[in-house]
One Martini backbone bead per residue (centre of mass of N, CA, C, O) as a GRO file, in nm:
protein
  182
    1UNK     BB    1   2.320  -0.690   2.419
    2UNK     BB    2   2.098  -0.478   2.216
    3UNK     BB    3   2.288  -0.371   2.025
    4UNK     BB    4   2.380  -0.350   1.671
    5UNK     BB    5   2.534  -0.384   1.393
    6UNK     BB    6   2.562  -0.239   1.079
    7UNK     BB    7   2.591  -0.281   0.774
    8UNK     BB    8   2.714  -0.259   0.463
    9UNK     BB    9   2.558  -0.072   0.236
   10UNK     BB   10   2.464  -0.057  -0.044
   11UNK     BB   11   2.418   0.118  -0.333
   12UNK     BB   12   2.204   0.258  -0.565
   13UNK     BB   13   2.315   0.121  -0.825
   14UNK     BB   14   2.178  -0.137  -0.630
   15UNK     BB   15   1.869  -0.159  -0.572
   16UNK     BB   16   1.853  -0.471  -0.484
   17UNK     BB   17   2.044  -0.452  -0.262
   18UNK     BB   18   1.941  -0.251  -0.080
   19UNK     BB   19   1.682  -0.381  -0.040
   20UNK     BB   20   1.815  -0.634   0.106
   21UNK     BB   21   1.936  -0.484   0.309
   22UNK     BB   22   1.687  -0.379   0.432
   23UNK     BB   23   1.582  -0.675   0.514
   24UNK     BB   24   1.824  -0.710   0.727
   25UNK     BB   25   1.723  -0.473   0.890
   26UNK     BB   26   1.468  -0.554   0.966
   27UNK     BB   27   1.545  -0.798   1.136
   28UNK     BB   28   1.712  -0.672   1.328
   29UNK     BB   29   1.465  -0.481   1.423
   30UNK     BB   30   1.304  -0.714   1.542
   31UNK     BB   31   1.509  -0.862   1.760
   32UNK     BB   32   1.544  -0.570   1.907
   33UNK     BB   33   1.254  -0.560   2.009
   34UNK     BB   34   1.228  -0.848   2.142
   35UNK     BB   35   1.450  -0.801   2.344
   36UNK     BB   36   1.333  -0.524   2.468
   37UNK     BB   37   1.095  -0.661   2.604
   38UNK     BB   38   1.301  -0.858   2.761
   39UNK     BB   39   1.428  -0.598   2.902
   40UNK     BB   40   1.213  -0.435   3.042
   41UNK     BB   41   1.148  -0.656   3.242
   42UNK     BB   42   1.449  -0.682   3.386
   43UNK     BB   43   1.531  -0.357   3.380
   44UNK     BB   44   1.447  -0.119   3.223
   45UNK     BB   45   1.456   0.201   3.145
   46UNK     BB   46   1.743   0.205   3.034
   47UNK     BB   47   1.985   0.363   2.843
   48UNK     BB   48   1.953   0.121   2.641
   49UNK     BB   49   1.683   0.114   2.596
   50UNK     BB   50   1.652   0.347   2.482
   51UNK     BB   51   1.822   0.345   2.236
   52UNK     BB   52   1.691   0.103   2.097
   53UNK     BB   53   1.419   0.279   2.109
   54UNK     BB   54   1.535   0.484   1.872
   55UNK     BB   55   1.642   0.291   1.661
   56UNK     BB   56   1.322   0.137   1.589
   57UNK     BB   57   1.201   0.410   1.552
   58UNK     BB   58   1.404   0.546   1.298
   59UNK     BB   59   1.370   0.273   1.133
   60UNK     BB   60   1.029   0.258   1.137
   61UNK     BB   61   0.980   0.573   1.029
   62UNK     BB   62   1.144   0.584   0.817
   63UNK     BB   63   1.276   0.367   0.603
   64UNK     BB   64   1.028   0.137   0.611
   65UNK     BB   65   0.856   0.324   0.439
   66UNK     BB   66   1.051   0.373   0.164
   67UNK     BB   67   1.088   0.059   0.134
   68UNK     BB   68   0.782   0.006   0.014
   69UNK     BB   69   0.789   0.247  -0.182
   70UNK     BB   70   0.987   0.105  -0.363
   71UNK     BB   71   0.815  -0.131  -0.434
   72UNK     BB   72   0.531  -0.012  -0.524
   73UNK     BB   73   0.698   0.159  -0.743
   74UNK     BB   74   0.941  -0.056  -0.894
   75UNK     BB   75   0.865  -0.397  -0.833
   76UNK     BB   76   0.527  -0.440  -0.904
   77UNK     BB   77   0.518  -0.319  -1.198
   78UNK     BB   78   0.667  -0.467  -1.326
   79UNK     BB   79   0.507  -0.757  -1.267
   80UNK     BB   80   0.243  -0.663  -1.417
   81UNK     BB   81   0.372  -0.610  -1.674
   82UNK     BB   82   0.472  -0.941  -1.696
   83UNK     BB   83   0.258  -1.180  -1.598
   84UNK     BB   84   0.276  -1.377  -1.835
   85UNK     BB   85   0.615  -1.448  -1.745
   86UNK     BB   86   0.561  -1.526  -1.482
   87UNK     BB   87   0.495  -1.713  -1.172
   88UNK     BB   88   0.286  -1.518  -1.102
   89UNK     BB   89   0.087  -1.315  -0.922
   90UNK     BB   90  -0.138  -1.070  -0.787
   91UNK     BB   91  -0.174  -1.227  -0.539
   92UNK     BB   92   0.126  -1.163  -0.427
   93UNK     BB   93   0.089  -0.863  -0.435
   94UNK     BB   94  -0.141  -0.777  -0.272
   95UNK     BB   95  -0.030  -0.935  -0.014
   96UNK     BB   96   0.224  -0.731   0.006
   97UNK     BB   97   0.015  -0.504   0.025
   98UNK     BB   98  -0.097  -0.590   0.319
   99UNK     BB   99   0.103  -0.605   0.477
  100UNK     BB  100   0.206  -0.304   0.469
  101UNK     BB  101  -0.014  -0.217   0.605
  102UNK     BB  102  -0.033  -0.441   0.867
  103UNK     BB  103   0.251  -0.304   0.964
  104UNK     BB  104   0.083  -0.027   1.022
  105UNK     BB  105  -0.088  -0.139   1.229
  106UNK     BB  106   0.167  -0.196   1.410
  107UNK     BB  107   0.335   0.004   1.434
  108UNK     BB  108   0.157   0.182   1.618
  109UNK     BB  109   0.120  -0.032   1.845
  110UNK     BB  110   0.423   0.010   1.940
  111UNK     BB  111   0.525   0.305   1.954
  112UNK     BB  112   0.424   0.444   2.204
  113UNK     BB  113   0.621   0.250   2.365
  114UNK     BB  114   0.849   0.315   2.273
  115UNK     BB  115   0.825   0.654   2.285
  116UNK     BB  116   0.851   0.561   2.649
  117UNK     BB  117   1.106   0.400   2.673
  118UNK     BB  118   1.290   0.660   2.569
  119UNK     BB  119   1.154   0.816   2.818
  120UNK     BB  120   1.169   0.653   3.091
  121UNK     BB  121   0.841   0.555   3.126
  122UNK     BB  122   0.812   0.287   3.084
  123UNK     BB  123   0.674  -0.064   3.113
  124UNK     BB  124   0.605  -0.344   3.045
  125UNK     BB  125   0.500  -0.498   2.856
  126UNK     BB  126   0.212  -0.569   2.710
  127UNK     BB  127   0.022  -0.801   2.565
  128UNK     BB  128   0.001  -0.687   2.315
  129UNK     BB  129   0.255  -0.545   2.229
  130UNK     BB  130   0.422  -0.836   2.246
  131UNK     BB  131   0.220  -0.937   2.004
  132UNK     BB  132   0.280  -0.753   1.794
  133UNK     BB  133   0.561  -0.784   1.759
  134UNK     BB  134   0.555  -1.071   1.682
  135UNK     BB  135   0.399  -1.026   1.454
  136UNK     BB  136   0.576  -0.808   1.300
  137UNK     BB  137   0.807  -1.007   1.264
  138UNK     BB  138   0.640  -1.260   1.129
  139UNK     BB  139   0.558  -1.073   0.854
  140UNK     BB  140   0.838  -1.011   0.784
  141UNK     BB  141   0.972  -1.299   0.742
  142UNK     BB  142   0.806  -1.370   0.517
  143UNK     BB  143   0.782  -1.138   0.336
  144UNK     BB  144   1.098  -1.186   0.303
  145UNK     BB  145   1.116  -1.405   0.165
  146UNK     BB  146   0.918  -1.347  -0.107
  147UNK     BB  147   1.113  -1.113  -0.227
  148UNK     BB  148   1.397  -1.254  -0.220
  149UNK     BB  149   1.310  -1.534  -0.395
  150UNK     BB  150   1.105  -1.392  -0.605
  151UNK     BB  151   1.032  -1.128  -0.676
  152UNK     BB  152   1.336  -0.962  -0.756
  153UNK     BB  153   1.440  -1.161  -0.944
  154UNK     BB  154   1.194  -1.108  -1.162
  155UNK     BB  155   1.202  -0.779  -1.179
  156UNK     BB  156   1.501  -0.768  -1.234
  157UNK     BB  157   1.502  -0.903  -1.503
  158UNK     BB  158   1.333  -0.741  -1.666
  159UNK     BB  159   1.516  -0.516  -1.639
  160UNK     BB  160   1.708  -0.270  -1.728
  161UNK     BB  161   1.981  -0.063  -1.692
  162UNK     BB  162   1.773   0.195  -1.727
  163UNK     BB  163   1.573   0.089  -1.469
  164UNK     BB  164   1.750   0.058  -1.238
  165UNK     BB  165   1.903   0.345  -1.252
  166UNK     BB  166   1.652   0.488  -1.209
  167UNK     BB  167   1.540   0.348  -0.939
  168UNK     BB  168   1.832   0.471  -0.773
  169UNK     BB  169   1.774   0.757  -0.815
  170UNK     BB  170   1.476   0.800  -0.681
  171UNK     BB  171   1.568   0.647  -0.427
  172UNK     BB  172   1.755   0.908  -0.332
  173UNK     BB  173   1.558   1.135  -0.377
  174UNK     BB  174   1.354   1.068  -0.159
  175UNK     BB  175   1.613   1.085   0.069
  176UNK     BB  176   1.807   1.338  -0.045
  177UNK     BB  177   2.011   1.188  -0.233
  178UNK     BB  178   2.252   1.256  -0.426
  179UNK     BB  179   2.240   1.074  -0.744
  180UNK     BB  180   2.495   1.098  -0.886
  181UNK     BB  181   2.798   1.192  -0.783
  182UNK     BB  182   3.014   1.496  -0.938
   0.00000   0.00000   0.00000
Protein backbone atom coordinates (compact mmCIF):
# COMPACT_ATOMS: atom_id res chain seq x y z
CA UNK A 1 0.00 0.00 0.00
CA UNK A 2 1.73 3.40 -0.92
CA UNK A 3 -0.44 5.62 2.34
CA UNK A 4 0.89 5.41 5.32
CA UNK A 5 -0.55 7.13 8.65
CA UNK A 6 0.65 9.89 10.16
CA UNK A 7 2.06 10.02 13.72
CA UNK A 8 0.55 12.15 16.30
CA UNK A 9 2.43 15.76 16.23
CA UNK A 10 3.45 17.77 19.63
CA UNK A 11 1.59 20.68 19.92
CA UNK A 12 3.14 24.53 19.67
CA UNK A 13 4.16 24.67 23.43
CA UNK A 14 6.62 22.23 22.24
CA UNK A 15 8.31 23.91 19.36
CA UNK A 16 11.25 21.90 18.54
CA UNK A 17 9.42 18.48 19.16
CA UNK A 18 6.83 20.00 16.53
CA UNK A 19 10.12 20.39 14.36
CA UNK A 20 11.51 17.12 15.01
CA UNK A 21 7.81 15.79 14.10
CA UNK A 22 7.81 17.74 11.08
CA UNK A 23 11.09 15.81 10.14
CA UNK A 24 9.41 12.42 10.55
CA UNK A 25 7.14 13.57 8.24
CA UNK A 26 9.38 14.85 5.92
CA UNK A 27 11.11 11.26 6.02
CA UNK A 28 7.62 9.48 5.49
CA UNK A 29 6.76 11.71 2.37
CA UNK A 30 10.08 10.81 0.75
CA UNK A 31 9.61 7.42 1.47
CA UNK A 32 6.09 7.77 0.05
CA UNK A 33 7.04 9.85 -3.31
CA UNK A 34 9.86 7.15 -4.05
CA UNK A 35 7.25 3.74 -3.72
CA UNK A 36 5.09 6.74 -5.86
CA UNK A 37 7.24 6.49 -8.88
CA UNK A 38 8.17 2.71 -8.62
CA UNK A 39 3.94 2.68 -8.26
CA UNK A 40 3.23 4.48 -11.19
CA UNK A 41 5.69 2.43 -13.65
CA UNK A 42 4.35 -0.71 -12.62
CA UNK A 43 0.33 0.19 -11.71
CA UNK A 44 -0.47 2.80 -13.33
CA UNK A 45 -1.81 6.80 -12.40
CA UNK A 46 -4.39 4.48 -10.43
CA UNK A 47 -7.04 6.41 -7.71
CA UNK A 48 -3.91 5.02 -5.20
CA UNK A 49 -1.51 6.64 -6.96
CA UNK A 50 -3.46 9.77 -7.36
CA UNK A 51 -4.16 10.24 -3.41
CA UNK A 52 -0.32 9.71 -2.69
CA UNK A 53 0.50 12.21 -5.13
CA UNK A 54 -2.01 14.62 -3.41
CA UNK A 55 -0.37 14.28 -0.19
CA UNK A 56 3.71 14.58 -1.42
CA UNK A 57 1.72 17.64 -2.98
CA UNK A 58 0.27 19.25 0.21
CA UNK A 59 2.73 18.06 2.52
CA UNK A 60 5.75 19.82 0.33
CA UNK A 61 3.82 22.82 -1.10
CA UNK A 62 2.48 24.28 2.37
CA UNK A 63 4.18 21.96 5.38
CA UNK A 64 7.71 21.84 4.34
CA UNK A 65 7.96 25.54 2.87
CA UNK A 66 6.89 26.69 6.67
CA UNK A 67 9.00 24.41 8.16
CA UNK A 68 12.04 25.84 6.90
CA UNK A 69 10.88 28.87 7.70
CA UNK A 70 10.47 28.19 11.35
CA UNK A 71 14.32 26.79 11.24
CA UNK A 72 15.63 30.14 9.72
CA UNK A 73 13.34 32.59 11.86
CA UNK A 74 13.84 30.74 14.85
CA UNK A 75 16.58 28.25 15.42
CA UNK A 76 19.45 29.72 13.09
CA UNK A 77 19.75 32.76 14.49
CA UNK A 78 19.77 31.66 17.83
CA UNK A 79 22.68 29.88 17.11
CA UNK A 80 24.59 32.55 15.25
CA UNK A 81 24.38 35.26 18.33
CA UNK A 82 25.46 32.45 20.87
CA UNK A 83 28.06 31.13 18.00
CA UNK A 84 31.04 31.46 20.48
CA UNK A 85 29.71 28.88 22.99
CA UNK A 86 28.37 26.52 19.96
CA UNK A 87 30.28 23.84 18.44
CA UNK A 88 29.63 24.57 15.61
CA UNK A 89 29.93 27.45 13.45
CA UNK A 90 27.99 29.77 10.91
CA UNK A 91 29.30 27.14 7.98
CA UNK A 92 27.04 24.85 9.17
CA UNK A 93 23.93 26.98 8.97
CA UNK A 94 24.88 28.13 5.85
CA UNK A 95 24.98 24.71 4.76
CA UNK A 96 21.61 24.49 5.90
CA UNK A 97 19.76 27.41 4.61
CA UNK A 98 21.58 26.05 1.02
CA UNK A 99 19.97 22.55 1.47
CA UNK A 100 16.78 24.43 1.70
CA UNK A 101 17.55 26.42 -1.64
CA UNK A 102 18.69 23.17 -3.10
CA UNK A 103 15.34 21.01 -1.87
CA UNK A 104 13.50 24.08 -3.48
CA UNK A 105 15.31 23.58 -6.66
CA UNK A 106 14.21 20.02 -6.43
CA UNK A 107 11.23 20.08 -5.55
CA UNK A 108 9.71 21.94 -8.54
CA UNK A 109 11.28 19.76 -10.58
CA UNK A 110 9.39 16.77 -8.91
CA UNK A 111 6.15 18.95 -8.86
CA UNK A 112 5.22 18.72 -12.25
CA UNK A 113 5.41 15.25 -12.24
CA UNK A 114 3.67 15.01 -9.26
CA UNK A 115 0.68 16.85 -10.34
CA UNK A 116 0.52 14.84 -13.64
CA UNK A 117 -0.08 11.66 -11.32
CA UNK A 118 -2.52 13.62 -9.36
CA UNK A 119 -4.41 14.27 -12.58
CA UNK A 120 -4.43 10.42 -13.74
CA UNK A 121 -1.89 11.82 -16.69
CA UNK A 122 1.12 11.12 -15.36
CA UNK A 123 3.68 8.50 -17.56
CA UNK A 124 6.24 6.42 -15.57
CA UNK A 125 8.83 9.14 -14.38
CA UNK A 126 11.68 10.22 -16.46
CA UNK A 127 15.04 9.21 -15.65
CA UNK A 128 15.87 12.68 -14.11
CA UNK A 129 12.42 13.06 -12.22
CA UNK A 130 13.29 9.42 -10.31
CA UNK A 131 17.01 11.05 -9.68
CA UNK A 132 15.91 14.55 -8.17
CA UNK A 133 13.62 12.05 -6.04
CA UNK A 134 16.47 10.44 -4.99
CA UNK A 135 18.16 13.39 -4.40
CA UNK A 136 15.55 15.14 -2.34
CA UNK A 137 15.02 12.16 -0.55
CA UNK A 138 18.93 11.64 0.53
CA UNK A 139 19.64 15.90 0.83
CA UNK A 140 16.25 15.25 3.21
CA UNK A 141 17.61 12.63 5.39
CA UNK A 142 21.62 14.49 5.77
CA UNK A 143 19.83 17.19 6.35
CA UNK A 144 17.76 16.28 8.78
CA UNK A 145 20.21 13.83 10.63
CA UNK A 146 22.04 17.17 11.16
CA UNK A 147 19.80 19.22 12.62
CA UNK A 148 17.96 16.73 14.95
CA UNK A 149 21.37 15.94 16.50
CA UNK A 150 23.27 19.24 16.82
CA UNK A 151 21.13 22.10 15.40
CA UNK A 152 18.03 21.70 17.25
CA UNK A 153 19.48 20.49 20.85
CA UNK A 154 22.19 23.70 20.83
CA UNK A 155 19.12 26.02 19.48
CA UNK A 156 17.22 24.71 22.31
CA UNK A 157 19.70 24.94 25.13
CA UNK A 158 20.27 28.39 25.05
CA UNK A 159 16.46 29.28 24.37
CA UNK A 160 14.59 30.34 28.32
CA UNK A 161 11.12 29.60 28.72
CA UNK A 162 9.90 32.56 27.06
CA UNK A 163 11.53 32.26 23.61
CA UNK A 164 10.09 28.64 23.46
CA UNK A 165 7.07 29.58 24.16
CA UNK A 166 7.56 32.95 21.30
CA UNK A 167 8.30 30.69 19.40
CA UNK A 168 5.60 28.27 19.45
CA UNK A 169 2.94 31.36 19.02
CA UNK A 170 5.07 33.02 15.96
CA UNK A 171 4.87 29.17 14.52
CA UNK A 172 0.88 28.76 15.33
CA UNK A 173 0.37 32.39 14.08
CA UNK A 174 2.14 31.75 10.68
CA UNK A 175 -0.28 28.95 10.10
CA UNK A 176 -2.98 30.18 11.10
CA UNK A 177 -3.33 28.70 14.04
CA UNK A 178 -4.81 30.57 17.58
CA UNK A 179 -2.30 29.38 20.02
CA UNK A 180 -2.65 29.34 22.71
CA UNK A 181 -6.34 28.44 23.22
CA UNK A 182 -8.70 30.52 25.04
Amino acid sequence: MLLSDDLTAAGFDQPFELLRGCHARITRMDALLLRLIDHVAQQGTDAQAQQAAGKVLRYFDVAAPLHHEDEELHVFPVLRVSAAGWDGDDTVLETLESDHRALAVLWAELRGWLLQVKAAQALPASAPVAEAAQRFSTLHAAHIAVENTQIFPAAQARMNAAQISAMGQDMAARRGVRWPSD
